[in-house]
N, C-alpha and C positions, 0 to 999 in steps of 0.2 A: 363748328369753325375752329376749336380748339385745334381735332387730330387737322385741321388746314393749316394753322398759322405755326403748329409743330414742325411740319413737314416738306410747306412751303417753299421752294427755294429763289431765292431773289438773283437773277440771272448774275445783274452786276454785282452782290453781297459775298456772293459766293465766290465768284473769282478774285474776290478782293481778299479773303480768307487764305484762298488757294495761291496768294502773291507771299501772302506773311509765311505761312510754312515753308521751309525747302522742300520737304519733300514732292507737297503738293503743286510748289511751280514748276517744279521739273515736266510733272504732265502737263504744264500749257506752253509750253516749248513748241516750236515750228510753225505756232500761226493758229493756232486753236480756238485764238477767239472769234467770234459770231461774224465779222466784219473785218477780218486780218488786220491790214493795215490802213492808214488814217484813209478818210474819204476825201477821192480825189475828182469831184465832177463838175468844172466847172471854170473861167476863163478867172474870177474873181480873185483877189488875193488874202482879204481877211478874212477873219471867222465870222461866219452867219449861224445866229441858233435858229432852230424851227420852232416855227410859231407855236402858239400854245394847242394843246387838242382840244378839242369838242367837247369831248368826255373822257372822262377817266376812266382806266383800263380794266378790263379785270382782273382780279384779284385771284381769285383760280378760275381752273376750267372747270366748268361742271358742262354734266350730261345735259344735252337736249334731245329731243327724237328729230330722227334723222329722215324721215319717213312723213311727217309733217309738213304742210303746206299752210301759208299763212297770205292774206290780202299783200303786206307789205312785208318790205326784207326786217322787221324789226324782231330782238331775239330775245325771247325770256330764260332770263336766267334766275336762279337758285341763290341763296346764301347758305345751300347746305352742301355738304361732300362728303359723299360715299366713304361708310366708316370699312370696309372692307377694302380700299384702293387707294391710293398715295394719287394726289393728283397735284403738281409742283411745275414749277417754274412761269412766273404770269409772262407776258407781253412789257416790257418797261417802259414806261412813260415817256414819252421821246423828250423832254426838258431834261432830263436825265442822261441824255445819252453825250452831251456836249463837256462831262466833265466824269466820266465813267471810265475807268482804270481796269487794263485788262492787263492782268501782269505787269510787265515793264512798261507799258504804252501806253497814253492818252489818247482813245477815241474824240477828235474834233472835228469838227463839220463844215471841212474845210473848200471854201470855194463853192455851197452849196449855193442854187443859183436864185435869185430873187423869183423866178418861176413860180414854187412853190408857195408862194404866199398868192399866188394867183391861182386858185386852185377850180376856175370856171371851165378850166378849160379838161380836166379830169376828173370821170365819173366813174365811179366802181360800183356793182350790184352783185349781188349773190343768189345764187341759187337754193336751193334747199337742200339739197345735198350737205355740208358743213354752215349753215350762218353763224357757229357760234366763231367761227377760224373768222370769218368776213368781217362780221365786226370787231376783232380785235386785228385785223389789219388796217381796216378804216379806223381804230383807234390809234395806230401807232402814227399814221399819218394825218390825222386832225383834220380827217373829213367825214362825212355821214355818210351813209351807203344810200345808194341812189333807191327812188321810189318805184318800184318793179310788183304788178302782180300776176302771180303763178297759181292757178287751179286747173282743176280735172275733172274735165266732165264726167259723166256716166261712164261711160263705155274705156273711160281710161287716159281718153286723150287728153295731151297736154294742153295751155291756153295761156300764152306769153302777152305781158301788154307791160312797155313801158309807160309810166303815171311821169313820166318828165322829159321835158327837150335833152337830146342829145345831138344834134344839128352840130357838127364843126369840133368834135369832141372826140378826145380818147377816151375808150369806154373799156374796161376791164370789167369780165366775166367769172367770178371765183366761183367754181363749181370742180370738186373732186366729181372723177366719175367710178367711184364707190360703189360698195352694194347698197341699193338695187342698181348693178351696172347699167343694165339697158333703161332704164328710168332716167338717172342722171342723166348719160351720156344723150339719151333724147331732149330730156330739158335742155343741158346744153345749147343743142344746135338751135334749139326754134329760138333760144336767147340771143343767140347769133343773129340768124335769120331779123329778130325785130330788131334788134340792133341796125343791121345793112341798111332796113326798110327806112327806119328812123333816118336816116342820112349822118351816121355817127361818121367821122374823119378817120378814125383807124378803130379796130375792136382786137384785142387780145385776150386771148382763150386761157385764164388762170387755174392752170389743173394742177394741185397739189397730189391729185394721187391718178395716174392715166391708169384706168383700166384697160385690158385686153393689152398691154405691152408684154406677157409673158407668152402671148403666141405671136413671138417675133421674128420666127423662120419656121423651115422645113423639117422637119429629124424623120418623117416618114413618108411614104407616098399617100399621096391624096389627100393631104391636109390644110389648112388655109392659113393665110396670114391676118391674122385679125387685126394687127397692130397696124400695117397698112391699110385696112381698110377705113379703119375707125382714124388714120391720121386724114385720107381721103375725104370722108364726110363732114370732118372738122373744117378743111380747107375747102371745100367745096356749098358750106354755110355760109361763108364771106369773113371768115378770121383773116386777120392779115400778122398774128403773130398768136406764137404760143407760149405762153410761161409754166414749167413744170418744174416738179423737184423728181430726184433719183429715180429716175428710169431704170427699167430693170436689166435693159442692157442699152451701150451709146448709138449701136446704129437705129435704132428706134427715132430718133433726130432727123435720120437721112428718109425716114418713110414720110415727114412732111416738105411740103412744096414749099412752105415759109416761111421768116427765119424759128426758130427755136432758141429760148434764153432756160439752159437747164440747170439749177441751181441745187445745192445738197444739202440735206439735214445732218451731214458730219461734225458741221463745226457745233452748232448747238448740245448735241451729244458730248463732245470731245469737254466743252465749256462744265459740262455740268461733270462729266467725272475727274476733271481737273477739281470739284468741291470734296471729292472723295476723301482724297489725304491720302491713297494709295503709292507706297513706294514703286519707284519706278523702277526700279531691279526684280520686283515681284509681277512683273505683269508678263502678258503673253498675249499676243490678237490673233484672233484665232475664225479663220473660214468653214464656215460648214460646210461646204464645198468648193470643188475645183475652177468651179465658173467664177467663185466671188473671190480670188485670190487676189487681182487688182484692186479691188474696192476694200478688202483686206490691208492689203501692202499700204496703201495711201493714208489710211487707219494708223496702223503702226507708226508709219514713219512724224508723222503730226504728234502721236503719244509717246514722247520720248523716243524715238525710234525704238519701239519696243519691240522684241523676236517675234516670230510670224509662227501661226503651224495651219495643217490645212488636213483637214478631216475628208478621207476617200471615202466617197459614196455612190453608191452602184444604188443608182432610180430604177425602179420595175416599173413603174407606170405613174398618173400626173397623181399628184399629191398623194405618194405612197416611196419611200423612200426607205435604202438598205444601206446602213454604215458600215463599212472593213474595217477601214483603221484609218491609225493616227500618223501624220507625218509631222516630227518635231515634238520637242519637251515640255512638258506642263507641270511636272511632277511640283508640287508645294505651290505650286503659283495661283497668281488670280487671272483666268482666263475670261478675259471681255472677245467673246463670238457676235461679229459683225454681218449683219445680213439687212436689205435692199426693203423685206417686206419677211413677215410673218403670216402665213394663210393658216393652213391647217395644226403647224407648228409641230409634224413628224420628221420636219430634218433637222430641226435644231433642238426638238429635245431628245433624240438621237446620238445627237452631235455631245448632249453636255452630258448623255450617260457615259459614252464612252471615254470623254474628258474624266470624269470622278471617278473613271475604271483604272484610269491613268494616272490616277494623283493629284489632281489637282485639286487646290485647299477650296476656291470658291470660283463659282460661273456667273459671270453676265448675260446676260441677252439684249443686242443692242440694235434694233433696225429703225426706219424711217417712216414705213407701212405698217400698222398693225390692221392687218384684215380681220380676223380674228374668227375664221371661218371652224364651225364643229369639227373634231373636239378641241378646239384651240388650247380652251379656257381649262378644262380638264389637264392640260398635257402639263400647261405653262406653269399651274399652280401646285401641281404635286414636288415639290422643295426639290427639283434639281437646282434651279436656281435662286441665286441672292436676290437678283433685283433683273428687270425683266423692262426696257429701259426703250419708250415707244417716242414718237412724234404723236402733234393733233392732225395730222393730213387728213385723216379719217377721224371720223369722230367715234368716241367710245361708247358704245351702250350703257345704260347702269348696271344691266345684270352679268356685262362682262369684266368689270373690275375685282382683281382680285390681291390680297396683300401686298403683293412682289410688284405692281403693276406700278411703274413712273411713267406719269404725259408729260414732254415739255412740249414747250410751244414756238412752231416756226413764223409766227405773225411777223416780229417784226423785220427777220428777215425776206420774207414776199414782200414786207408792207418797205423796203430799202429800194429790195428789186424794183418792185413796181415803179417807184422816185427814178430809178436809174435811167428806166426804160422812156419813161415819161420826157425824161429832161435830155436822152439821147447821151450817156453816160456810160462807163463802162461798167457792166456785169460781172467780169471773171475777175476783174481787182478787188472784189468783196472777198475772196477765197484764198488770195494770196497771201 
């Protein structure tokens, strides 16, 4: 627990660090923090705090198996952390968030609607896929995770059964569909499925990390759309909404029939390298490719509106990638490279050789996914980069943690979303 409480970073502590330096608030400029501006959801006029949680939050992320099935959603956790892996930034205690100082602004909880302390009428369970993310959403919002049990019989098949009424209820389903994709993504639907059966009132489909969204067109003949399919079987389970983070590309939203609430792991990222101290005339955002130039651009402009450059890359085939060259100056700078998901990890350690061929003093690696697919771990940890900068959408194995390796944690923003969705709130004013 030492190298944890070393290394730890306290979402609000650190931006509160990053307020006192200039240099460092210069990068929380444009809206950086987690939640933009004040919360606005609601008809009321004073301030309402949220009730108190259930349980207290955790304190870091530690590794659970991801592959493991349990009677009940309940999640064993560790008080040890992986002496080889940086694991930082917990979930914040939502009593805490009513007087937490993000740069110049007071996040207050303003107008939140007396709803929430009626919390019968909102059930959330998880899948086995991530529980250790579920329960720290259910902790951010001061509820239990619903009693749900998932086993498999012999032959492989799945066997959903909820252990409690959900008659007249919104019911959110947190389940990334991660590797094992076709695992998840089956869990999923039969989660669905007993959902509908149960007579739940609406069911939203909580996917932090949508698998099969990268086969989301045509580039050759005779190929398929997978990302429509799997939105098909989603909506054709009985969802009647989806909530995801960073899609890998926007029209993936238009493959579902239902609404879509798509939400980003940006600002979390941006919040924690505003703790950096990094001057803001040394930086540089930088795309590993020409697809992520937008997602890039939007990057920069939030960090200081920092210059841009975008690395040409000529693909020969899927997860096999060929870098040309550089467009734009890195020379002495610190290049934080901005990418959606990390699979195999040959375009962006690519990307940071030919950065360091270029000049530049130090690389980031900053995405939302870590897939962490062979030789990921090999690429990521041979010292091209300083710090290698993930989400928990996916959950981390232990034997893939490696020095350079930061998890933050997007709990409590799903665990805000979900409050918004619930109480018919808006969504896209968290980002602003």
């Amino acid at each position: 627990m030492a190298v944890a409480s070393m290394r730890a970073l306290h979402l609000g502590s650190s931006l509160g660090a990053a307020a006192a330096d200039p240099g460092a608030a210069s990068l929380a400029t444009g809206g950086s923090s987690v939640f933009g501006e004040s919360l606005r959801c609601g008809s009321a006029g004073g301030s309402v705090r949220l009730h108190t949680a259930l349980s207290q939050p955790k304190c870091v992320i530690t590794n659970s198996s991801t592959n493991s099935v349990s009677s009940t959603n309940s999640v064993s956790s560790t008080n040890s952390v992986s002496s080889n892996g940086r694991v930082v930034v917990p979930p914040q205690h939502q009593d805490n968030w009513n007087n937490m100082t993000f740069g110049s602004r007071t996040l207050t909880d303003l107008g939140v609607r007396d709803l929430r302390n009626d919390s019968t009428r909102l059930k959330i369970f998880s899948g086995t896929a991530n529980p250790q993310l579920s329960q720290e959403i259910a902790c951010y919002m001061g509820l239990d995770l619903g009693q749900i049990k998932i086993k498999r019989f012999a032959d492989g098949e799945i066997y959903v059964q909820l252990e409690e009424s959900v008659r007249g209820c919104d019911v959110f389903l947190v389940q990334p569909t991660c590797p094992p994709a076709n695992e998840n993504l089956m869990e999923l639907l039969i989660m669905i499925d007993a959902c509908r059966r149960a007579s739940a009132k609406t069911i939203t489909a909580v996917i932090p990390y949508f698998g099969y969204a990268r086969a989301d067109r045509k580039t050759q003949g005779r190929e398929s759309i997978a990302a429509k399919l799997a939105a098909n079987l989603i909506t054709e389970a009985g969802a009647n909404r989806v909530l995801t983070c960073d899609l890998h590309s926007g029209q993936s939203m238009g493959y579902f029939d239902i609404p879509v609430d798509h939400v980003y792991g940006q600002p979390v990222i941006l919040d924690y390298l505003a703790s950096k101290m990094i001057s803001s005339d040394d930086l540089v955002v930088v795309s590993p490719d020409v697809g992520g130039v937008a997602r890039a651009r939007a990057f920069a402009k939030k960090l200081s509106d920092a210059p841009l450059a975008i690395v040409d890359k000529r693909r020969q085939g899927h997860n096999i990638s060929e870098v040309m060259n550089l467009i734009g100056d890195v020379k002495g700078k610190v290049a934080i490279m901005v990418d959606d998901m990390i699979d195999t990890a040959g375009t962006i350690t690519n990307s940071a050789a030919l950065l360091h061929a270029e000049g530049a003093r130090e690389v980031y690696a900053c995405c939302t996914h870590g897939v962490f697919s062979p030789p990921a771990i090999e690429r990521l940890s041979g010292g091209l980069f300083q710090e290698v900068i993930i989400t928990n959408t996916i959950p981390v194995k232990e034997q893939n943690y490696f020095p350079q390796l930061t998890v933050l944690s997007v709990a409590n923003l799903l665990g805000e979303t979900i409050w918004r969705v619930h109480d018919d709130c808006s969504v896209s004013s968290i980002f602003r």
